[in-house]
N, C-alpha and C positions, 0 to 999 in steps of 0.2 A: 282350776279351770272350770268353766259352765257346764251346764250338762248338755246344753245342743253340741252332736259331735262334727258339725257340718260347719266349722270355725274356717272362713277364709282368709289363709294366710296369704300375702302379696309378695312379690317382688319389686325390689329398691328400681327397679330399671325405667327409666324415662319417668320419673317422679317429682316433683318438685319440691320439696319436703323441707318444714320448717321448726327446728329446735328448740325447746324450752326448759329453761333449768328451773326442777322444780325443786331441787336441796342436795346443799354440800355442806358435808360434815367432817370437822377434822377428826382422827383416829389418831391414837395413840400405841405404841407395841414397845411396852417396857424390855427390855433387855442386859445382860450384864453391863454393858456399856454406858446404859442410858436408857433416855428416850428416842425414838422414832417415831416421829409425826410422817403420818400420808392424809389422803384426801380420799372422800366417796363422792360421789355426783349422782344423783339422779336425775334422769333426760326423758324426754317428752319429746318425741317426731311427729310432725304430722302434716298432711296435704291441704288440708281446710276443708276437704273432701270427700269426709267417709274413709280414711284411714288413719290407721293411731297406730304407735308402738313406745314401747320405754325400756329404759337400758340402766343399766349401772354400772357405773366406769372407777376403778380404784387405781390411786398412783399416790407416788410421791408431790407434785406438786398438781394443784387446781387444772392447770388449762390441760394436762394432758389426762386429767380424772374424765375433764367433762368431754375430751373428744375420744374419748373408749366408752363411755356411757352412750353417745348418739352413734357409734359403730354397732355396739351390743343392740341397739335400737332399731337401726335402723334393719336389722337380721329379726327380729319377731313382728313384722308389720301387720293386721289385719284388717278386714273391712266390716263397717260399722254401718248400719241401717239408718240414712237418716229422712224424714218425712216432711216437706216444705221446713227445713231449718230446726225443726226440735225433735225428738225421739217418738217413735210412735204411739207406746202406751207409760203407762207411769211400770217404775219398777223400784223393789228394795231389793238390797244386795248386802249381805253379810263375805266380809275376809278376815276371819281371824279376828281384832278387837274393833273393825272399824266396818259400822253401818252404815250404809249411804242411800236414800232414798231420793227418784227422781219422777219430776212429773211435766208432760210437756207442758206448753204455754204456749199463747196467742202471739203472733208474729209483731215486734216490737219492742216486746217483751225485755229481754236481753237476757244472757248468765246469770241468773240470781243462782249463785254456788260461790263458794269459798274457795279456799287453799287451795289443794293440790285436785280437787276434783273442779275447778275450773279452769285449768291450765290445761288438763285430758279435754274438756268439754271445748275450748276454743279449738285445739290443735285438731278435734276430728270433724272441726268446721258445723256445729250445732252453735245455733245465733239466740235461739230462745228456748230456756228452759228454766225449770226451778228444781234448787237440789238441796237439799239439808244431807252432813256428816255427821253422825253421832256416833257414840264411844270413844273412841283412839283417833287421836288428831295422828299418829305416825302417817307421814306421807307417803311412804312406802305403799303401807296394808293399805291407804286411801288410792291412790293411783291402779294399786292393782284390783281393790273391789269397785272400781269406775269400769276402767277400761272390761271387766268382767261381766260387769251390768250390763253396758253396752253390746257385750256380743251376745246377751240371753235376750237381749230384744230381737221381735218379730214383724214386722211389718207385712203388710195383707200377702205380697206375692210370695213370698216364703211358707206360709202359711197355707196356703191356698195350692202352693206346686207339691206339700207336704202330703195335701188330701187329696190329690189326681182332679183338682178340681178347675175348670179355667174360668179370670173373672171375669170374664165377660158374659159368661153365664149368671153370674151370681150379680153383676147390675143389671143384666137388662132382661130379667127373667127366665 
């Protein structure tokens, strides 16, 4: 998890919330018998609006992988800082094998990001950004050092409530 311990988790309640499958993988569980195939899912929730969550849902068959992945999801929601459509400062983020550095962009712009870190990127409603993932394409460690990044970003009034300070001081002298 980030180091700011002031992580706002949300409630599912009156949300509009829209899921995205960002990987399913079949499993194998050798046994006397044979084989046993199930399913992993990993999901992506999210409002367009400043909140995100992801889930991992396992089962015997696909559809019931993916609707325990967006239940699991839909229970870790948080709120993301977003500033006119893109993030407010540039950030890297290390999870594990997967480096993800992000840097805002000029409105118009759109998602220049990849895999699994523009699926987190559309789902918590950021319209312009630029992102490179380096090391570990795992979607996993990639979704989870996004949505990570995202909560260690600061925007002025976080900032600003952090130092007892009010802006309106700090623009108009």
């Amino acid at each position: 998890m980030p180091k700011d311990t002031s992580i706002k988790k949300v409630k599912t309640s009156d949300l509009e919330l829209k899921d995205r499958l960002v990987a399913i993988k079949r499993v194998t569980k050798v046994t006397k018998g044979g084989r046993q195939f199930g399913f992993t899912a990993l999901v992506v929730v999210g409002n367009e609006n400043g909140i995100v969550g992801y889930g991992l849902g396992k089962a015997k068959e696909v559809t019931t992988a993916i609707a325990k992945g967006v239940e699991a999801a839909k229970k870790n929601l948080v709120k993301v800082p977003i500033l006119n459509g893109t993030i407010p400062h540039e950030i890297e983020y290390k999870y594990s094998g997967a480096q993800i550095f992000m840097k805002p962009a000029a409105g118009g712009t759109g998602v220049k990001a990849g895999g699994a870190m523009r699926i987190v990127l559309e789902s918590v409603g950021i319209r312009d950004v630029l992102g490179k993932s380096k090391g570990s394409s795992n979607p996993h460690n990639q979704v989870k050092a996004t949505i990570n990044a995202l909560l260690d970003t600061r925007d002025a009034y976080t900032i600003a409530e952090q130092r007892n300070v009010s802006l309106e001081k700090v623009f108009n002298g």
